[in-house]
LUMMI-274136 format. One record per residue (C-alpha): residue number from 1; z, x, y. Coordinates in Angstrom, 1 decimal. Last residue first. Layout:
// LUMMI-274136
NUM/Z/X/Y
...
// end
This chain:
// LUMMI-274136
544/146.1/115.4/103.4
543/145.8/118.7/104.6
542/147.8/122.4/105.3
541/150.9/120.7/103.3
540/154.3/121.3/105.2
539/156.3/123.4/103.4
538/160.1/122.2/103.6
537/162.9/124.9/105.3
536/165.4/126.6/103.0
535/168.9/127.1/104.1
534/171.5/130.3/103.7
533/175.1/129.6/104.6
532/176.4/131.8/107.7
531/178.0/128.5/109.1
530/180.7/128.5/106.8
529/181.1/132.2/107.2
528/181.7/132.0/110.7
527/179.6/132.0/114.0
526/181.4/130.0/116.9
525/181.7/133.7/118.9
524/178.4/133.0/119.2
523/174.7/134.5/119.4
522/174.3/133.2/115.7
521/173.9/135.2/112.8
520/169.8/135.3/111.1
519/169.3/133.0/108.6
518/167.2/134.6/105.4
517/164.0/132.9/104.8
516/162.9/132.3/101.3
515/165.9/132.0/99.5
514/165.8/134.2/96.3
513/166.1/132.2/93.0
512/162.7/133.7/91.4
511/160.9/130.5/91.0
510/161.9/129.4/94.6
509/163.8/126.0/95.0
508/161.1/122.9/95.5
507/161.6/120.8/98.7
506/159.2/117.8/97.9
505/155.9/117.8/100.0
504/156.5/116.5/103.5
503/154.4/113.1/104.8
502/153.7/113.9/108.6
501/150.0/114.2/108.4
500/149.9/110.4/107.6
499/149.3/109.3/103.8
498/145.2/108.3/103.6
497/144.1/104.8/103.9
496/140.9/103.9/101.7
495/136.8/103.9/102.3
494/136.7/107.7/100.7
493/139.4/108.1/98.9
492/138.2/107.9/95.6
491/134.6/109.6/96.7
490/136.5/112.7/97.6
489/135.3/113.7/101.0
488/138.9/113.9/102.2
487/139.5/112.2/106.0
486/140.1/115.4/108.3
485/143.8/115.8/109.5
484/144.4/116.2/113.3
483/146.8/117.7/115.4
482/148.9/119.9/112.8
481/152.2/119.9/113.8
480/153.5/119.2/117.4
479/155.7/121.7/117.7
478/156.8/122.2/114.0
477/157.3/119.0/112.9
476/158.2/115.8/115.1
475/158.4/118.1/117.6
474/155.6/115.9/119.4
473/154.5/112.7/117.0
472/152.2/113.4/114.6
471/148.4/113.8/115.3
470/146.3/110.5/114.0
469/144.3/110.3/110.9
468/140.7/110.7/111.3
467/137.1/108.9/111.9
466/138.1/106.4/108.9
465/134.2/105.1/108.3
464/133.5/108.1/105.2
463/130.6/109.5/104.7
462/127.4/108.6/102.1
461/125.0/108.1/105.2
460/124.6/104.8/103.9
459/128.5/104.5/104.7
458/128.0/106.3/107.8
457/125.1/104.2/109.1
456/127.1/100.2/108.3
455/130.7/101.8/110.0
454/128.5/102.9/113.1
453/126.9/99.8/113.2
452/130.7/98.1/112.8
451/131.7/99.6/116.0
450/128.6/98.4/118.0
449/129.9/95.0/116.6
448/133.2/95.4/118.2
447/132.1/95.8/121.7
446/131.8/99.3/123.3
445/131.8/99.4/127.3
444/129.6/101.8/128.6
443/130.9/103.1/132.0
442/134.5/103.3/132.1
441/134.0/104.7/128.5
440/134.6/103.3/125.2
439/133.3/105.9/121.7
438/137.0/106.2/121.2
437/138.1/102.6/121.2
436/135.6/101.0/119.4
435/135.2/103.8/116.6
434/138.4/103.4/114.1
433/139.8/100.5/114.1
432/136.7/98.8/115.1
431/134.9/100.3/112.2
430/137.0/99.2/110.1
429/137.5/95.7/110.7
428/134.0/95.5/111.4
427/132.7/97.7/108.3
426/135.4/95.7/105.8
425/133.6/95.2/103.0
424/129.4/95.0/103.6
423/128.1/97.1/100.9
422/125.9/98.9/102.1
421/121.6/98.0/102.4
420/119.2/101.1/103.2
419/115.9/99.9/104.5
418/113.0/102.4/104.6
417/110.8/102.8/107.5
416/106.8/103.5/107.1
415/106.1/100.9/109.9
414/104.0/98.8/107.4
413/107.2/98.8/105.3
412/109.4/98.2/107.7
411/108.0/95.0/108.5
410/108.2/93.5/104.7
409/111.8/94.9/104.7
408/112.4/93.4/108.2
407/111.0/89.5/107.1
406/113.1/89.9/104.0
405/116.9/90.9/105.5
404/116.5/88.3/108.4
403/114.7/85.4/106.2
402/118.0/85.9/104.1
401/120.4/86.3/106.0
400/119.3/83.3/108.7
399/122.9/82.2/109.8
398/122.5/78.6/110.6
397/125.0/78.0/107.8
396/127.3/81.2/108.8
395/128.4/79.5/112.3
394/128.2/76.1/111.3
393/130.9/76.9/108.8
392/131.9/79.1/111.9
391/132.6/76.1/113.8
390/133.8/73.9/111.4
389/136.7/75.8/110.5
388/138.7/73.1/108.3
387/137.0/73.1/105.2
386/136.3/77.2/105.1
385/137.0/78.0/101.7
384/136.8/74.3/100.2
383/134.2/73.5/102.4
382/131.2/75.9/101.0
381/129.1/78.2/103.1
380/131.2/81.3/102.2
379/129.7/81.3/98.5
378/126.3/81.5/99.6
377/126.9/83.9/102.4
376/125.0/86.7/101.8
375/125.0/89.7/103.2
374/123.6/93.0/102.5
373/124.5/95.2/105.2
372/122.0/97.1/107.2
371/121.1/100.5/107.2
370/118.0/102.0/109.2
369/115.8/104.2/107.5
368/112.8/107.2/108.4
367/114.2/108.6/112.0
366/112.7/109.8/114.9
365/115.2/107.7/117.6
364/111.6/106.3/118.6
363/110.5/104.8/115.3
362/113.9/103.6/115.3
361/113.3/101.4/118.7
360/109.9/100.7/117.7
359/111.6/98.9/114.1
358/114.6/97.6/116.7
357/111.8/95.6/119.2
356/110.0/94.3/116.2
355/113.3/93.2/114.6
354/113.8/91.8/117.3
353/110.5/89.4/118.3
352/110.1/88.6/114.7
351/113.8/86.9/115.0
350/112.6/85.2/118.1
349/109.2/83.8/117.0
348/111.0/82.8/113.7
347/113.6/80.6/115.7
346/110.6/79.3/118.2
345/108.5/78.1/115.3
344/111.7/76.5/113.3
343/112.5/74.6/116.2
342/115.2/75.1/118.9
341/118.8/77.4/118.9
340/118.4/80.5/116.9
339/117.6/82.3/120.2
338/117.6/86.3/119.8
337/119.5/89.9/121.6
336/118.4/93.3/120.4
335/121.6/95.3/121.1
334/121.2/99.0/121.7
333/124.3/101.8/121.7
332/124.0/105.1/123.4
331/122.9/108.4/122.6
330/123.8/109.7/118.8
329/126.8/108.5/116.8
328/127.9/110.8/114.5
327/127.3/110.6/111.0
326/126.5/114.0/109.9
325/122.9/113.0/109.4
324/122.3/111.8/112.8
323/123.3/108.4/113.3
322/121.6/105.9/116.2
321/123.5/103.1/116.9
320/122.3/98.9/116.7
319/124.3/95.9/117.4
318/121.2/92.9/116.5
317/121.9/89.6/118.4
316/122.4/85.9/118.5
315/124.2/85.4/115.5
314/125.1/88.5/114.4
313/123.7/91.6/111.9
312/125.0/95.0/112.8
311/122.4/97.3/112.3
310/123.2/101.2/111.3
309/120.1/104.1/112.3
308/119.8/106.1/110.0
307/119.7/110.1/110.4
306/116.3/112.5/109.5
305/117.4/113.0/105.6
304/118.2/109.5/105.0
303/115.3/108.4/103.3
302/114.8/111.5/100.8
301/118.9/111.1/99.8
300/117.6/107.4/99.1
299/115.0/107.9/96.9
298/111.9/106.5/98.5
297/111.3/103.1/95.8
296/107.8/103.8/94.3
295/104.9/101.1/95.7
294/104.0/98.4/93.2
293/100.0/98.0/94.2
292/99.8/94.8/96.5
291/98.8/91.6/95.2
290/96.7/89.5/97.3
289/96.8/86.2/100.1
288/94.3/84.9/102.1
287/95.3/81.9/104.5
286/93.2/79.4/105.6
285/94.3/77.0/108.8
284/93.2/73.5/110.4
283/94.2/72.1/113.4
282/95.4/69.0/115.3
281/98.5/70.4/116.2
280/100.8/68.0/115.0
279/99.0/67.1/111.9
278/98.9/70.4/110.4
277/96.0/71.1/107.8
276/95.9/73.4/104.8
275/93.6/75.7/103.1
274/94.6/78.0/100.7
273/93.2/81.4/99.5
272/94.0/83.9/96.9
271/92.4/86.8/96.7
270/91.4/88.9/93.9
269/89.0/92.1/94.1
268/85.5/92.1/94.7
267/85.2/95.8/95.9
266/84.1/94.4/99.4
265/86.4/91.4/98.9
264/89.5/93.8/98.4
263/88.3/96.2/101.5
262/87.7/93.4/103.7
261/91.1/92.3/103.2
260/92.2/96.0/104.3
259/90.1/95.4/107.3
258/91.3/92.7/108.6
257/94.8/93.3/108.4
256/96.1/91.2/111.0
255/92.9/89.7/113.1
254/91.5/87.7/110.2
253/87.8/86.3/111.3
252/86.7/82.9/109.4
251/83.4/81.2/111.0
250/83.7/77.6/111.0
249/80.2/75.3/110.0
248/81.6/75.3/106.6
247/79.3/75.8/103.6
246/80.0/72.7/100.7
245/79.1/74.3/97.2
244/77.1/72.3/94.5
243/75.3/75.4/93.2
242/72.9/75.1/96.2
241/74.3/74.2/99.9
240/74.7/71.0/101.6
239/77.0/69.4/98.6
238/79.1/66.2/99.8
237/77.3/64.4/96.8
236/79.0/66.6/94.6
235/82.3/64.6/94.8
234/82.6/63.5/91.4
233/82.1/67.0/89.8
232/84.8/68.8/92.5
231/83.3/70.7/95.1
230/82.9/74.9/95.4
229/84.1/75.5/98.5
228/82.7/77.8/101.0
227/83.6/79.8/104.3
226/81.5/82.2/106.2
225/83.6/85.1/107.7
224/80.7/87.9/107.4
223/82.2/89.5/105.0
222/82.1/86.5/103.0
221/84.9/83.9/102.2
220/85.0/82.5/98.7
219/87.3/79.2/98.1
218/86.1/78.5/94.2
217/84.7/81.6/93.3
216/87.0/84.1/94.5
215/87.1/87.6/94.9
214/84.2/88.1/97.1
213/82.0/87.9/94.0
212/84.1/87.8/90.6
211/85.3/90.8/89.4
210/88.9/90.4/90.0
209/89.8/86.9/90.2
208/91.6/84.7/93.0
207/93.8/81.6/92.9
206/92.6/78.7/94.2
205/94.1/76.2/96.9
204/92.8/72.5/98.7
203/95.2/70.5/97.5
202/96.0/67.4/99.6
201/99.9/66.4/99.7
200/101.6/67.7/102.4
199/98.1/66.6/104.6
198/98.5/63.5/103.6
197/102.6/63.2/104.2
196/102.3/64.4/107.7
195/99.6/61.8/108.7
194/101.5/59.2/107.0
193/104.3/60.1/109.5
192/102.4/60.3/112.6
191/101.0/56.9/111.8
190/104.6/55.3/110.9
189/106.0/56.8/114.4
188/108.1/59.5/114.1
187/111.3/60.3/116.4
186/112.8/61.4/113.3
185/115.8/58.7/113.6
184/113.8/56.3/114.3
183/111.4/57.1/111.5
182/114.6/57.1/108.8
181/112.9/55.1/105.8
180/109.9/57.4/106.2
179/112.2/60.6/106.7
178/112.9/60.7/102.8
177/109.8/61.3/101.6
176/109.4/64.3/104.2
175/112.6/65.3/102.9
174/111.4/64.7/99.3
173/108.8/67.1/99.8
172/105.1/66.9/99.5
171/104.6/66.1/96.0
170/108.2/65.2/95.0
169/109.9/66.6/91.7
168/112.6/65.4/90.1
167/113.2/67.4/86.8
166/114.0/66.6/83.0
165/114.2/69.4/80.5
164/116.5/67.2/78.1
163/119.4/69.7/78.6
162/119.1/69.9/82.5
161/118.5/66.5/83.1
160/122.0/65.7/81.2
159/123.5/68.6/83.1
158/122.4/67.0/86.4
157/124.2/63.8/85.4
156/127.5/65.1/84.4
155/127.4/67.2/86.9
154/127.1/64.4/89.5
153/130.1/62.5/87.8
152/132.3/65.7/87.7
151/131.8/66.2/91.7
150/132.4/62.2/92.4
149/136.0/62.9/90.8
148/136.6/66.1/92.5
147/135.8/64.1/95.8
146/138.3/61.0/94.5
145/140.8/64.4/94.5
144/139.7/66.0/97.2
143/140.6/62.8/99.1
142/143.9/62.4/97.6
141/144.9/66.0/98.7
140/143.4/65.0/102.2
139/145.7/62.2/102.1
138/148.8/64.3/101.1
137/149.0/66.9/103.6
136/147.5/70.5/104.4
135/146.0/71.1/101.1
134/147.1/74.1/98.9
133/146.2/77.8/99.3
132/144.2/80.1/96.6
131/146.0/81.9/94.4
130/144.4/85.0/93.0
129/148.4/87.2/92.6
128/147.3/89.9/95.3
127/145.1/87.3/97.4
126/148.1/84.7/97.9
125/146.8/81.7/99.5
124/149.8/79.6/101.2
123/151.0/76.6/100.1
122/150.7/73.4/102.2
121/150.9/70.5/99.2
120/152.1/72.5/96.3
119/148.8/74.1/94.2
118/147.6/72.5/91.4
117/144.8/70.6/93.7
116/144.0/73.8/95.0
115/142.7/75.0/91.5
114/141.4/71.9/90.9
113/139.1/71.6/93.9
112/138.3/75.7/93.7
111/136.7/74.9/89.7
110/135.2/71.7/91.1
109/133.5/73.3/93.5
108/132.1/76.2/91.3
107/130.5/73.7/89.0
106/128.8/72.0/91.5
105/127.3/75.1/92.8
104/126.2/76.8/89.3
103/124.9/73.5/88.2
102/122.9/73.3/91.6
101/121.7/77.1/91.1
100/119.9/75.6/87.8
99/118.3/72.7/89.3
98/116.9/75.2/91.9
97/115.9/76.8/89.2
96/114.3/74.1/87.1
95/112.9/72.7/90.3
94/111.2/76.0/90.6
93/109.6/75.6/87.3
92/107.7/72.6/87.5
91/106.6/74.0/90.7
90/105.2/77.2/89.7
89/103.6/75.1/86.5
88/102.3/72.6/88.1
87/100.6/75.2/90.9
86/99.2/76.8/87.3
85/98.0/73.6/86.2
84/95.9/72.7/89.8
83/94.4/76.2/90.0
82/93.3/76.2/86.3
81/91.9/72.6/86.3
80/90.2/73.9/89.7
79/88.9/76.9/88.2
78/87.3/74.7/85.0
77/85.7/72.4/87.6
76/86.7/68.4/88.8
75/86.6/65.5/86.7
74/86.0/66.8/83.2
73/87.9/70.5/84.2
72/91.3/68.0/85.0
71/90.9/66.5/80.9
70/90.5/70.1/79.6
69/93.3/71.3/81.9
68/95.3/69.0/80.5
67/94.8/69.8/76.7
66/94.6/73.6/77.5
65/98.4/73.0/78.5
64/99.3/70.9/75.8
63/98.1/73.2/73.3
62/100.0/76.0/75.6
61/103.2/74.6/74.6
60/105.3/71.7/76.6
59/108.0/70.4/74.4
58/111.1/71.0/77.0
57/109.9/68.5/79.4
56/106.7/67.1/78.2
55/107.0/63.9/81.1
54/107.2/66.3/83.6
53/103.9/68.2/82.8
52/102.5/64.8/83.0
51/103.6/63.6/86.1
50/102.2/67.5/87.3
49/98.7/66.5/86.2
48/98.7/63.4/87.8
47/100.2/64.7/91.4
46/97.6/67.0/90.9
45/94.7/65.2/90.1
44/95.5/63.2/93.3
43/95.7/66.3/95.4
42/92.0/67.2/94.1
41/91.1/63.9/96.0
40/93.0/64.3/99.0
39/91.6/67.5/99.1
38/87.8/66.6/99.1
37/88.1/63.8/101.1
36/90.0/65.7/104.1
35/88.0/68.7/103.8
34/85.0/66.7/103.8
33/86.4/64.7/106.9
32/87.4/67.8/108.6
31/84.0/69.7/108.1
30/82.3/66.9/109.4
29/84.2/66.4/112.4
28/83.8/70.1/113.0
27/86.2/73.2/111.9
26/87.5/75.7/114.6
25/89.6/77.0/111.6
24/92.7/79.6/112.4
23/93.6/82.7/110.8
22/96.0/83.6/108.1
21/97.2/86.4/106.2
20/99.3/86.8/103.4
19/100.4/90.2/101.7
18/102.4/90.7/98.7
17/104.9/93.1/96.5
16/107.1/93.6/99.9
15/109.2/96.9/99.7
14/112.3/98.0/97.7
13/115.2/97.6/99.7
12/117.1/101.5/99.2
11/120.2/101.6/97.5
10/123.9/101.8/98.6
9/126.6/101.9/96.0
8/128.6/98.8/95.7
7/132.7/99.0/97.0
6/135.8/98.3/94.8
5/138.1/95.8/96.5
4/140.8/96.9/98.4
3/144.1/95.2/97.5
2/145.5/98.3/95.7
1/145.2/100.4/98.8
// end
C-alpha cells in the first residue's frame, strides 16, 4: 500500500471556447490570381514585420508596436497593420513557449542521463528507494555519456536565446523549409514544393470587430455568401468594386453551423476569417471563426446522475461499458475500432468517425458523461525510460492523446455530454484483476481493456474498482466464514488492498474475568480434569 501513489480527483473537461467553420471557394482564374497577388504581397509585410519583432527581443513596448503598425498602415490599411502585428505577436510568442517546453525537456534528459550514469552498470530500478536502473553494458554507458555531453551543449545554447529573448522563427514552417534540401526523399518535385511554400506563406487573414457591418471590414462575407476584401494601398488597381474592395465571383455557403454564423453577422458581431489555398488539391478555402460565450462547468455530481459510460483509450480502438450510477456494468461491452496508419486526412477522418459513433452510442445508453482517463504521455515518450522498447515508444508516439481528448470535448459539447477525466493509475491492472474474469461468458468474451472501462466509470462514479475480497478457504473459520467482504467506502481505502476476511482480531480476556463459553464434558471415558480446562475462542470481525 505504501508504493501506491496518491490519486487526482476527477473533474469535468470544461468545453470548447471557439468555433471554426470552413467551406470551400469555386473561385475563377481571376479570383485566384488576385488572391494570389494580393497575399503574397501582404505575406511579405509580414515576414518584415515579424523580422522586426525578432530583432526587439525582450525590449519590445507598445511604442514600438504602434511604430510598426504605423509604417505596415502606409503600405497596406490600418486593419491589415493590426492583423499582420497581432499574427507577429501569436507567433513570436509561441516560439517562446515551445522554446520554453524545450528547456524543460532537455533539462529533464540530462537529470535521468546522470542519474543512470551513477548507477552500476546493470542495476536494477528500485521504485521504493527512487533509483532508476543502470545501463546494460559499457558502450552504451559511454554513449549516454558523449549523449549527456551533446545534451549540456544544446542547453547551453537555447538558454542563451532564452535570456536575450532570441527566437527562430520560420514563415511557413521549418519542416516545409527543411523538405526542399530533401525533395527525393518527400517525393516532391521543385515546382510542387515552391507551390507549397507560397501558399504557407501568403497572408490573407483579419480578425473581426463587434459593430462593424458583417463583423468584419477587411474579409466581410454577406448573408447572401458574397465575399470581399478590402485591398492593400499599393494594390488598388485590382479594385472592381467602390471603396477599393475586390468582390469575388464565388459564393460562400457554410453547411456546419450556418445559421449560428448567420446569427453573429446578422447582429454584426466579430468573426474572424482566413483564406488559404492548398496546392495539392487545387482549391481554395475560408474559414470563419468566433468566440463563444464561457459556458459554466456541469458540476460533476449533476453530470453523473444518469450513469457514465467509461472509455478505454487504445491504439486502434475505443473499449467502451455502460455504468449505471451504482457502478455496475450495464448490457454488453462496445469497441469503436480506428486506422492511425496513412495520412493525417485519413487519421482525423477515423478518429472523428469513433468518437462519433461512441457520442450516438451514449446518447443511446441515456446518459449525460462518459469518463475517460487523462493521459499524457510526454514524459513516457522519452528514451531513457523506454530506450530499449522500440515498439511501444512507437507505440505511445503515434498515440494521438491529445487531438483524442480535445476533438471529443468539443463534440460532446454540441451533443450536450459532459466529459469526466480520472486519474489514470492502475485502471487496467486493476480492473483486470478484478472485472475480466467475472463479467467472461462462453459467449462474450471480455478482453482487458473492457475491464479497465469499467475501472475508468467507477472511479468517476466516485466507487471503488476492487469488486470484493475473496471467501476464505472452507473450515478455514467457522464453516466457511463470511463469503464475501464489501470493499469500505472510506475514501483512504478506497483504490488500496484490504486485509483478507480471514485476518483474526487479537484474543482479548473478558473485562469481568469470566470465560465466555463454558466447555461442555466430553462423551468419553478419556475426559479428566486436565482436559476439563476452560478455552476462549477468537471473535471474528463482522467486516474488513
Amino acid at each position: 500500500m505504501g508504493g501506491l501513489r496518491e490519486l487526482a480527483a476527477s473533474f469535468v473537461v470544461p468545453g470548447p471556447t471557439g468555433v471554426a467553420i470552413r467551406d470551400r471557394l469555386r473561385v475563377t482564374d481571376r479570383d485566384a490570381a488576385v488572391l494570389r497577388e494580393v497575399g503574397a504581397f501582404l505575406g511579405s509585410l509580414a515576414a518584415g514585420d515579424l523580422a522586426d519583432r525578432c530583432r526587439q527581443g525582450l525590449e519590445y513596448d507598445a511604442a514600438s508596436w504602434a511604430v510598426r503598425k504605423r509604417e505596415l498602415t502606409s503600405w497596406s490599411s490600418s486593419r491589415w497593420a493590426g492583423s499582420i502585428t497581432k499574427a507577429t505577436h501569436d507567433q513570436w510568442a509561441l516560439a517562446r513557449r515551445g522554446q520554453a517546453a524545450y528547456i524543460a525537456w532537455l533539462r529533464g534528459q540530462i537529470a535521468q542521463i546522470e542519474a543512470r550514469l551513477a548507477r552500476p552498470l546493470g542495476a536494477k530500478a528500485s521504485k521504493r528507494e527512487g533509483l532508476l536502473r543502470g545501463y546494460a553494458s559499457r558502450g552504451e554507458w559511454h554513449a549516454k555519456s558523449r549523449r549527456l555531453h551533446a545534451l549540456t551543449d544544446r542547453l547551453a545554447a537555447v538558454e542563451a536565446d532564452w535570456n536575450a529573448g532570441r527566437v527562430r522563427v520560420v514563415r511557413g514552417g521549418r519542416r516545409l523549409a527543411n523538405t526542399r534540401h530533401h525533395l527525393d526523399d518527400a517525393e516532391l518535385s521543385r515546382e510542387a514544393w515552391r507551390a507549397q511554400w507560397e501558399a504557407a506563406r501568403i497572408f490573407l487573414a483579419a480578425d473581426g470587430e463587434s459593430g462593424k457591418r458583417f463583423g468584419n471590414e477587411t474579409i466581410r462575407i454577406t448573408g447572401t455568401g458574397q465575399l470581399s476584401i478590402k485591398l492593400p494601398a499599393e494594390l488598388a488597381n485590382l479594385a472592381n468594386a467602390a471603396h477599393g474592395r475586390y468582390v469575388l465571383d464565388a459564393v460562400v455557403q457554410f453547411k456546419h453551423r450556418g445559421e449560428e454564423w448567420l446569427d453573429r453577422i446578422a447582429a454584426n458581431r466579430a468573426v474572424a476569417y482566413r483564406i488559404h489555398h492548398d496546392p495539392v488539391r487545387g482549391r481554395w478555402y475560408v474559414t470563419a471563426s468566433w468566440q463563444r460565450a464561457t459556458v459554466p462547468v456541469l458540476p460533476l455530481q449533476t453530470a453523473l446522475a444518469r450513469g457514465t459510460v467509461g472509455v478505454d483509450m487504445n491504439d486502434d480502438h475505443l473499449a467502451a461499458w455502460h455504468l449505471d450510477i451504482h457502478g455496475n456494468p450495464v448490457g454488453e461491452p462496445r469497441r469503436f475500432f480506428y486506422d492511425l496508419s496513412g495520412g493525417a486526412a485519413h487519421r482525423d477522418a477515423q478518429i472523428r468517425h469513433a468518437l462519433t459513433r461512441l457520442l450516438h452510442y451514449a446518447r443511446r445508453c441515456g446518459v449525460a458523461a462518459i469518463a475517460v482517463e487523462d493521459l499524457d504521455f510526454t514524459a513516457d515518450k522519452t528514451r531513457e525510460k523506454h530506450g530499449r522498447n522500440k515498439r511501444f515508444r512507437r507505440l505511445i508516439s503515434r498515440f494521438p492523446t491529445a487531438k483524442l481528448t480535445a476533438r471529443l470535448a468539443s463534440m460532446a459539447a454540441e451533443q450536450d455530454v459532459a466529459i469526466v477525466a480520472v486519474d489514470p493509475a492502475y485502471t487496467s491492472r486493476w480492473g483486470a484483476q478484478h472485472w475480466q474474469k467475472p463479467l467472461a461468458t462462453p459467449h462474450r468474451e471480455t478482453t482487458r481493456h473492457d475491464a479497465a472501462s469499467i475501472a475508468i466509470g467507477r472511479r468517476a462514479l466516485g466507487h471503488p474498482i476492487r469488486r470484493r475480497t475473496a471467501p476464505p478457504r472452507t473450515h478455514q473459520s467457522d464453516g466457511c466464514g463470511h463469503r464475501t467482504v464489501q470493499a469500505r467506502p472510506g475514501i483512504r481505502w478506497r483504490e488500496e488492498p484490504r486485509p483478507p476476511a480471514t485476518d483474526r482480531a487479537p484474543t482479548v480476556p473478558s473485562p469481568s474475568g469470566m470465560r465466555k463459553r463454558a466447555t461442555s464434558l466430553p462423551n468419553t471415558v478419556r475426559g479428566s480434569a486436565t482436559e476439563q480446562q476452560s478455552w476462549q475462542q477468537g471473535s471474528v470481525p463482522l467486516s474488513v
